[in-house]
Backbone as JSON, one array per atom type, in Angstrom:
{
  "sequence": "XXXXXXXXXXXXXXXXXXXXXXXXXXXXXXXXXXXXXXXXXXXXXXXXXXXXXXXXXXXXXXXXXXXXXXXXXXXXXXXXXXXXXXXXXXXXXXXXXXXXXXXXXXXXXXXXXXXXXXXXXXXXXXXXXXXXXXXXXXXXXXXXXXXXXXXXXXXXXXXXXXXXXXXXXXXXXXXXXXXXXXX",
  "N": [[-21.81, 35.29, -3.19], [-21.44, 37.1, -5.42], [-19.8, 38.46, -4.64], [-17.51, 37.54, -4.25], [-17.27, 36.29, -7.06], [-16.69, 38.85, -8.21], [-14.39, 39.85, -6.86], [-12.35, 37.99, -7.75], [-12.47, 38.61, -10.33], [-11.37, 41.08, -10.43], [-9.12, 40.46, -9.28], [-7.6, 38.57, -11.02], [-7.89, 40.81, -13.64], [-6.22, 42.69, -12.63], [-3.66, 41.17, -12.4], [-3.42, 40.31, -14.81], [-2.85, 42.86, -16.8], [-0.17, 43.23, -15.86], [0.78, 41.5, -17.85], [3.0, 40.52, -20.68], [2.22, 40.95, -23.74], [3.46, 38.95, -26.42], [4.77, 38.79, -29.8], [4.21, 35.73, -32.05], [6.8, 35.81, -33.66], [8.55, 36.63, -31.73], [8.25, 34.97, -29.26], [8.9, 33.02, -30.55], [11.55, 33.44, -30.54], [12.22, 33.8, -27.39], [13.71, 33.69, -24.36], [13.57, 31.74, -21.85], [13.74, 32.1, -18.19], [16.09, 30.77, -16.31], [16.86, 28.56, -13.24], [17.98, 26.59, -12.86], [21.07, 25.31, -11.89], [23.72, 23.85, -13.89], [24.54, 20.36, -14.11], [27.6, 18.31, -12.34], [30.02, 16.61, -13.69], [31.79, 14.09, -13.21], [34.98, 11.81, -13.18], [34.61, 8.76, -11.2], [35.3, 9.11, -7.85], [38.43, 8.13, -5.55], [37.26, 7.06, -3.25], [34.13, 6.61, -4.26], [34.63, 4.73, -5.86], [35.62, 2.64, -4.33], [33.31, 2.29, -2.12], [31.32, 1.58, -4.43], [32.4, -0.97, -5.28], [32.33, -2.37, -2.72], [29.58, -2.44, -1.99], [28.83, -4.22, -4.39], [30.43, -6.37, -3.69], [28.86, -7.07, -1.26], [26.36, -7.9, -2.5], [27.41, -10.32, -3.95], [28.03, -11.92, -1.98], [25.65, -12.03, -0.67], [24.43, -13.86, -2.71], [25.96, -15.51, -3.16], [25.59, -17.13, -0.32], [22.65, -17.24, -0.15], [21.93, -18.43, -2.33], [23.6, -20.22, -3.09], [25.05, -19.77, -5.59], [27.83, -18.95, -7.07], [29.14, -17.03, -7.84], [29.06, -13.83, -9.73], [28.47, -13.1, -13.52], [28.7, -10.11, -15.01], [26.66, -10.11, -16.89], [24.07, -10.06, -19.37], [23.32, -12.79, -18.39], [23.17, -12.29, -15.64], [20.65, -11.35, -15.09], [18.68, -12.95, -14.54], [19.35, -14.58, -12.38], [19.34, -12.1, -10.6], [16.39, -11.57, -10.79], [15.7, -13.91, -9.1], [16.56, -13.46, -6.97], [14.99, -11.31, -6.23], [12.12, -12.34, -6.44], [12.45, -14.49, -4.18], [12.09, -13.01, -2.0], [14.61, -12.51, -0.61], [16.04, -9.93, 0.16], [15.43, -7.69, 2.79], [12.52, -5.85, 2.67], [12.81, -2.91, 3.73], [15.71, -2.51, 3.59], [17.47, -0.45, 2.25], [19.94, 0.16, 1.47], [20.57, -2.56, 0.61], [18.91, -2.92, -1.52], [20.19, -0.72, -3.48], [22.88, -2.05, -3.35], [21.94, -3.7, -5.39], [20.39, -2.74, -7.53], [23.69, -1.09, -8.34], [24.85, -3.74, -9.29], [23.44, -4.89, -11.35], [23.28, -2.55, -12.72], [25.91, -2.54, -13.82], [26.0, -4.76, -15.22], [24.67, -3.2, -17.62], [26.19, -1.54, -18.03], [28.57, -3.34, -19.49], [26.91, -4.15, -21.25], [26.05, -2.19, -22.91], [28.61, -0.82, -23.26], [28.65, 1.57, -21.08], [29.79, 3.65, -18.85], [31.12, 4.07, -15.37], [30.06, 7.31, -13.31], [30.54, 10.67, -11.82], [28.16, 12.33, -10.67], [26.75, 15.44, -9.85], [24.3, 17.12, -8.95], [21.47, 19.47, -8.04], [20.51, 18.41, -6.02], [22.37, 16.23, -4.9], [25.26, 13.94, -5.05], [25.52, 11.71, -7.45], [26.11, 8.3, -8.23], [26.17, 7.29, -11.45], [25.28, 6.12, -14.98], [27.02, 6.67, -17.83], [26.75, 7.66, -21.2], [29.34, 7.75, -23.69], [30.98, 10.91, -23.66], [28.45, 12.13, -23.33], [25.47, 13.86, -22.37], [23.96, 11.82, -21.6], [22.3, 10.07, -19.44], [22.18, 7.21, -16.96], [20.34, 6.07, -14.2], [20.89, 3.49, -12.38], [21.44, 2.9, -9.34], [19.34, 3.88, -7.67], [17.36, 2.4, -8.54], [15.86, 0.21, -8.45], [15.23, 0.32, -5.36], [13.93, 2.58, -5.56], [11.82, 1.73, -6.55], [10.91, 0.1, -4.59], [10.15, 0.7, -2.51], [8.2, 2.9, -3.42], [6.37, 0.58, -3.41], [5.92, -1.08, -6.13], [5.97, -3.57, -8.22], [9.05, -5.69, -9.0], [10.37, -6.5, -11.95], [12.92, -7.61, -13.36], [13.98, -8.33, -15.88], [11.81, -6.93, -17.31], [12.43, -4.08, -16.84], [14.93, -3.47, -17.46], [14.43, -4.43, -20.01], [12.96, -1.64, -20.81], [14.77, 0.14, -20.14], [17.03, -0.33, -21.71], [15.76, -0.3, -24.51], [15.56, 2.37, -24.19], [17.77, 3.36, -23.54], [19.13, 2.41, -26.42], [17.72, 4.6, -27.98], [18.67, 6.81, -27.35], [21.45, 6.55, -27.87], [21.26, 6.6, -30.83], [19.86, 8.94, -31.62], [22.54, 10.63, -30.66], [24.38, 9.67, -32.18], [23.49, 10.16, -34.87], [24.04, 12.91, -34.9], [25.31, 15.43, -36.42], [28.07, 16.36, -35.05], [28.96, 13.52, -34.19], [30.01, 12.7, -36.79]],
  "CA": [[-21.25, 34.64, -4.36], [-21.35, 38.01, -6.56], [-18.84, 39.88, -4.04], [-16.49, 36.38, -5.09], [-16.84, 36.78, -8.34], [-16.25, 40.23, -8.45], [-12.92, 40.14, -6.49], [-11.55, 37.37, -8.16], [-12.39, 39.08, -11.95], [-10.21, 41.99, -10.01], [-7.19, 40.32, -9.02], [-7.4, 38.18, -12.46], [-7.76, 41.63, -14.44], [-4.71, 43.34, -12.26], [-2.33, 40.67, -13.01], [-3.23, 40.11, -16.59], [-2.32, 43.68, -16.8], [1.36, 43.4, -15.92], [1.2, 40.36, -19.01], [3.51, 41.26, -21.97], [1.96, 40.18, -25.46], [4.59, 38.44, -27.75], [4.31, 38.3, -31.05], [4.6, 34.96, -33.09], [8.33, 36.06, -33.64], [9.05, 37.15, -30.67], [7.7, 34.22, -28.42], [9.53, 31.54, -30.6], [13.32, 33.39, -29.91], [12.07, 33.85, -26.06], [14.73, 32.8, -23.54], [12.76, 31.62, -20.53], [15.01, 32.52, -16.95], [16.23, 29.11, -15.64], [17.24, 28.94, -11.92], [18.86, 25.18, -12.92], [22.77, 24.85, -12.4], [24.05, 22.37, -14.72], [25.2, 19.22, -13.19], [28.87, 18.6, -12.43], [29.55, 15.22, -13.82], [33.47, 13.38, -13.5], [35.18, 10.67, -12.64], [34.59, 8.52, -9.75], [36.62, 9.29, -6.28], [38.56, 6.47, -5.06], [36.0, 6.41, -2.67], [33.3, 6.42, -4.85], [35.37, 3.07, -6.08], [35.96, 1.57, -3.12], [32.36, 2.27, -2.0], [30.86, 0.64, -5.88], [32.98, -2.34, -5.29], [32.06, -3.14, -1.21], [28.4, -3.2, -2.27], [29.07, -4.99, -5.51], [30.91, -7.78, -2.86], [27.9, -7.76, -0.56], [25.29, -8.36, -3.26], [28.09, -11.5, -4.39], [27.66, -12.66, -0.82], [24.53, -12.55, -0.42], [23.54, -14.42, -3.42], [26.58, -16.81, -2.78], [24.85, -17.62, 0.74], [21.5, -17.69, -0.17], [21.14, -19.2, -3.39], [24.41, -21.14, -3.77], [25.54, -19.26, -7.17], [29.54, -18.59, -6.66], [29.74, -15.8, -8.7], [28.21, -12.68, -11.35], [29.33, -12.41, -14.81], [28.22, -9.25, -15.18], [26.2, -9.65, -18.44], [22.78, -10.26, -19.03], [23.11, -13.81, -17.93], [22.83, -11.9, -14.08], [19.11, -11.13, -15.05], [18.18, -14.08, -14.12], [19.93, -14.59, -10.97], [18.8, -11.27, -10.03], [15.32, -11.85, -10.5], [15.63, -15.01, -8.57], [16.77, -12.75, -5.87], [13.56, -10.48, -5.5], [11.3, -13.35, -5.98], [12.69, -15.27, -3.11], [12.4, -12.24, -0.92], [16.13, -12.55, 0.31], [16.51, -8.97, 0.43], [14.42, -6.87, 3.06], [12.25, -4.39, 1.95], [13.31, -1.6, 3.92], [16.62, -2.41, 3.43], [17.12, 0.18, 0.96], [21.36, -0.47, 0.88], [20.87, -4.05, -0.1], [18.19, -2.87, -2.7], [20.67, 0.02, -4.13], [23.71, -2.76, -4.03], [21.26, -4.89, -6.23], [20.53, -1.93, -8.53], [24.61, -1.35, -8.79], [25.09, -5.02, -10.0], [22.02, -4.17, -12.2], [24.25, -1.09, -13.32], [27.35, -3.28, -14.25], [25.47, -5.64, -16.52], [23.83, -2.05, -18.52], [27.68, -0.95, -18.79], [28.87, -4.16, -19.99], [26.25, -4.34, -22.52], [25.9, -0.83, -23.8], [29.64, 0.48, -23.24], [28.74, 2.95, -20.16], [31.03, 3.94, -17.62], [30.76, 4.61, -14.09], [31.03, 8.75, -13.51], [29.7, 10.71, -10.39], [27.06, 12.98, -11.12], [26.52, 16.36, -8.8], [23.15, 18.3, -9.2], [21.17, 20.25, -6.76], [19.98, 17.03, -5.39], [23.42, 15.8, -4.22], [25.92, 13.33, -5.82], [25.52, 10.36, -7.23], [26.76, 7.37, -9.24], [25.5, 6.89, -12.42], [25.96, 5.45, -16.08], [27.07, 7.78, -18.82], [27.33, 6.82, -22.18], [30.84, 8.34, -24.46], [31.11, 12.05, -23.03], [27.55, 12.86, -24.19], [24.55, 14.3, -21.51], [22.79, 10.77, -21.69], [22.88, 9.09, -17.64], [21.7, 6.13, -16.64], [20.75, 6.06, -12.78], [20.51, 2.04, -11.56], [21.64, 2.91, -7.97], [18.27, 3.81, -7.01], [16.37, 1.88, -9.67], [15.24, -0.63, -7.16], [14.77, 0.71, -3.71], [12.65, 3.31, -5.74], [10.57, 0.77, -6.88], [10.33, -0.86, -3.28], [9.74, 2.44, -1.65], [5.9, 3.08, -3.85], [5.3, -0.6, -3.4], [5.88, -1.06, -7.15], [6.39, -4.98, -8.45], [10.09, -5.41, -9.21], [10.73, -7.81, -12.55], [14.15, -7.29, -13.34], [13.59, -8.35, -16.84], [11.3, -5.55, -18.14], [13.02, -2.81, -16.31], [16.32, -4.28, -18.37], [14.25, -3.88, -22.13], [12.94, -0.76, -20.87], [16.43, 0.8, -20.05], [17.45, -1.01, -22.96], [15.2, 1.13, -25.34], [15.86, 4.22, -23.67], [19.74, 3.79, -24.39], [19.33, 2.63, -28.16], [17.08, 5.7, -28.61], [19.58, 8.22, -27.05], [22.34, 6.26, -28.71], [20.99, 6.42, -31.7], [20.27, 10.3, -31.54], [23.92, 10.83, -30.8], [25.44, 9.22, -33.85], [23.05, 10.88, -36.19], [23.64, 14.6, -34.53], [26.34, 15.81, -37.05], [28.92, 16.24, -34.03], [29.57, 12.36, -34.16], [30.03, 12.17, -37.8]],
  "C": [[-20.79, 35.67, -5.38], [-20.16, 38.88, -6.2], [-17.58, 38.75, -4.6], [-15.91, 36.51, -6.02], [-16.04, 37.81, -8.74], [-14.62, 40.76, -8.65], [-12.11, 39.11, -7.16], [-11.3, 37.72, -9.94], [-11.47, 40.48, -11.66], [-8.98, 41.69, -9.77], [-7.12, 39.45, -10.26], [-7.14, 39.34, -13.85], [-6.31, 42.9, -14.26], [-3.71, 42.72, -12.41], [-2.18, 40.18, -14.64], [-2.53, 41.53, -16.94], [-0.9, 43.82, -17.11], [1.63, 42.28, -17.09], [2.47, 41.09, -20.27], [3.19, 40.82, -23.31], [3.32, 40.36, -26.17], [4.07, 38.39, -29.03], [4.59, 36.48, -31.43], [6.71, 34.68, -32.98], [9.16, 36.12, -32.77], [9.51, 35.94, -29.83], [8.88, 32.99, -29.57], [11.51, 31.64, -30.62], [13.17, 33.73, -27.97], [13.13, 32.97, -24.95], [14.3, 32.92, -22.31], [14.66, 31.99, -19.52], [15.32, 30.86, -16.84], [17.37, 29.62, -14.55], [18.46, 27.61, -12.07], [20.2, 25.11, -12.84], [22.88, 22.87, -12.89], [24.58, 21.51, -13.5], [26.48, 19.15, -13.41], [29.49, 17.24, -12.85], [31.12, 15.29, -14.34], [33.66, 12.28, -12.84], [35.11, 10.33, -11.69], [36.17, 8.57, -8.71], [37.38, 7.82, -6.19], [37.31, 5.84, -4.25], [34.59, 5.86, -2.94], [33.77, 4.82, -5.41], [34.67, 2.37, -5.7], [34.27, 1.46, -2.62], [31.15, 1.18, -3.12], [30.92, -0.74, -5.47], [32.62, -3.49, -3.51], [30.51, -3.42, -1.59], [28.28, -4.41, -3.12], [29.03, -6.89, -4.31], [29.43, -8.52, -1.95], [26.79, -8.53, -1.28], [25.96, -9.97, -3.58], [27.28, -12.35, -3.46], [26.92, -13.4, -0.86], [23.99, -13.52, -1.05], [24.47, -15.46, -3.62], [25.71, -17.56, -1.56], [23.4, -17.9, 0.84], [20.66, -18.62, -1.18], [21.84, -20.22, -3.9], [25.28, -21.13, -4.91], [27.32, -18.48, -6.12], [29.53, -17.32, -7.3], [28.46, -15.03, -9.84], [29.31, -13.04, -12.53], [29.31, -11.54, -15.22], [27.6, -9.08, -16.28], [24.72, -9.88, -18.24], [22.17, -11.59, -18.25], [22.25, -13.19, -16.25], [21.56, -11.89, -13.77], [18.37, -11.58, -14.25], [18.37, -14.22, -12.5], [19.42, -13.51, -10.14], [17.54, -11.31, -9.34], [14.4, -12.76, -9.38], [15.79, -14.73, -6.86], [15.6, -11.99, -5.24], [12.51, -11.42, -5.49], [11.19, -13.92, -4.83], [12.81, -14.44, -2.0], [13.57, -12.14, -0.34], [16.51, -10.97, 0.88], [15.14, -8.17, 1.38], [14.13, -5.44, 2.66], [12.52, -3.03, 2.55], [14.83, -1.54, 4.16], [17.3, -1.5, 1.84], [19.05, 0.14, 0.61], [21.57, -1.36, 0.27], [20.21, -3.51, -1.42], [18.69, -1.8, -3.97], [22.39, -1.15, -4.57], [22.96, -3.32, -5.01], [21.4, -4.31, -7.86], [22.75, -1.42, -9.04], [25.12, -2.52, -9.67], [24.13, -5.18, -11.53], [23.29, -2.93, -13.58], [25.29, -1.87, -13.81], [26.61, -4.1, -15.62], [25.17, -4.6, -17.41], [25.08, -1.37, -18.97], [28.52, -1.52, -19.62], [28.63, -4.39, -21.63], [26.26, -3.57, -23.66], [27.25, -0.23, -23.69], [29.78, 1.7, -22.83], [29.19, 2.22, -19.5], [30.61, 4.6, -16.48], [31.01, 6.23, -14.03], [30.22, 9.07, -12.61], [29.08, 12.04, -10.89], [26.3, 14.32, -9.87], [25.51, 17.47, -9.27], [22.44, 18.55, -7.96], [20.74, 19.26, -5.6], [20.87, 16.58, -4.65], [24.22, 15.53, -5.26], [25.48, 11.67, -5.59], [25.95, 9.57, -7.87], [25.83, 6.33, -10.24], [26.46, 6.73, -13.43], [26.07, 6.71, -17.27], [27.74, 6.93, -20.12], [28.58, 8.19, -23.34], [31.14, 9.62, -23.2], [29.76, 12.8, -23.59], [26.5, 13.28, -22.53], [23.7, 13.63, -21.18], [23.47, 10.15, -20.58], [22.24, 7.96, -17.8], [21.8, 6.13, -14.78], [20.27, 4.79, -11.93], [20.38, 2.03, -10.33], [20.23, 2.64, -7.51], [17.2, 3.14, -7.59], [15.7, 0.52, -8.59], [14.33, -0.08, -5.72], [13.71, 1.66, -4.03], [10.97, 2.74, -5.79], [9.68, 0.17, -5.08], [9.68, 0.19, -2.63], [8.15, 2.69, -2.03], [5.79, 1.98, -4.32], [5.34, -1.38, -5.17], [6.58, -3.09, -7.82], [7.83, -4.96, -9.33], [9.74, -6.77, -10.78], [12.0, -6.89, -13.77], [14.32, -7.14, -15.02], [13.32, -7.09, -17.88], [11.9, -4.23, -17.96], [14.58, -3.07, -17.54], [15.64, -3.98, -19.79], [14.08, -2.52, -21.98], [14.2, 0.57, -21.54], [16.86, 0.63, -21.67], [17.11, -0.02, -24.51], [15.63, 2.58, -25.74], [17.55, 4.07, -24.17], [20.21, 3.41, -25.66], [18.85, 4.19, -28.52], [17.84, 6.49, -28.8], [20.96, 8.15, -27.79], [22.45, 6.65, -30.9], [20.69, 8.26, -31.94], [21.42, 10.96, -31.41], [24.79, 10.75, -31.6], [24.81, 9.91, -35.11], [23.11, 12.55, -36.16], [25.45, 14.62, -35.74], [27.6, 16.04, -36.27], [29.3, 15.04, -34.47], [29.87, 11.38, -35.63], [31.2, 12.0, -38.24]]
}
């Protein structure tokens, strides 16, 4: 136990060593490294479109054929309808396309409401299609806002996820208009 100790108060005392004490002053102009490339964030492809709009149709479908409703309006009214959708199980759970069209339709009502725009979004992760509000650094990512949920088992209610969001894009909105830039 003492030879343990020993060696671990040795390799703890050889890398404190190489440490560099900051001052106060120093430490609060410190410019950490960052490995992060910014994200590349523009308008959607056609394909990115055409892709939006074929899910968009299937989610119609589906919820024409299963529930009888002709049509979205895309506003909050959809909520409802939505909800009515994961309740009734219609969509399978490892159907994680149906559950990312759902979240798109999801995404239309949050653009409607709040005045974001579709834009495609490229960070180390991939690309993807999210909500951006004016030309500011604030996303919104619905696509996966579902299937995530289904994925760790997580109880969907369409509702709360909707004030949540909701919150989150007064807050950021609301930080934006008061930054002297948007005055």
């Amino acid at each position: 136990m003492t030879s343990i100790f020993l060696l671990f108060l040795s390799v703890f005392c050889c890398a404190a060593e190489g440490l560099v004490e900051l001052t106060e002053e120093e430490l609060a102009r410190y410019q950490f490294e960052s490995d992060e490339t910014p994200a590349m964030v523009k308008d959607l492809s056609l394909g990115q479109r055409y892709a939006l709009n074929a899910q968009r149709r299937e989610v119609t479908d589906l919820i024409s054929r299963r529930m009888g409703i002709m049509g979205l309006k895309g506003d909050v009214s959809d909520l409802k309808t939505l909800q009515s959708l994961v309740d009734r199980k219609v969509i399978n759970l490892n159907d994680v396309r149906q559950w990312q069209s759902l979240g798109i339709v999801f995404g239309d009502v949050l653009a409607k409401e709040f005045n974001l725009h579709w834009v495609s979004y490229e960070d180390d992760l991939g690309i993807s299609k999210v909500l951006r509000w004016r030309k500011t650094d604030n996303f919104v990512f619905p696509v996966t806002l579902f299937s995530k949920r289904i994925h760790f088992k997580e109880q969907i209610n369409v509702g709360s996820i909707y004030e949540k969001i909701s919150a989150d894009i007064q807050q950021f909105k609301a930080y934006e208009n008061n930054r002297p830039v948007f005055k």
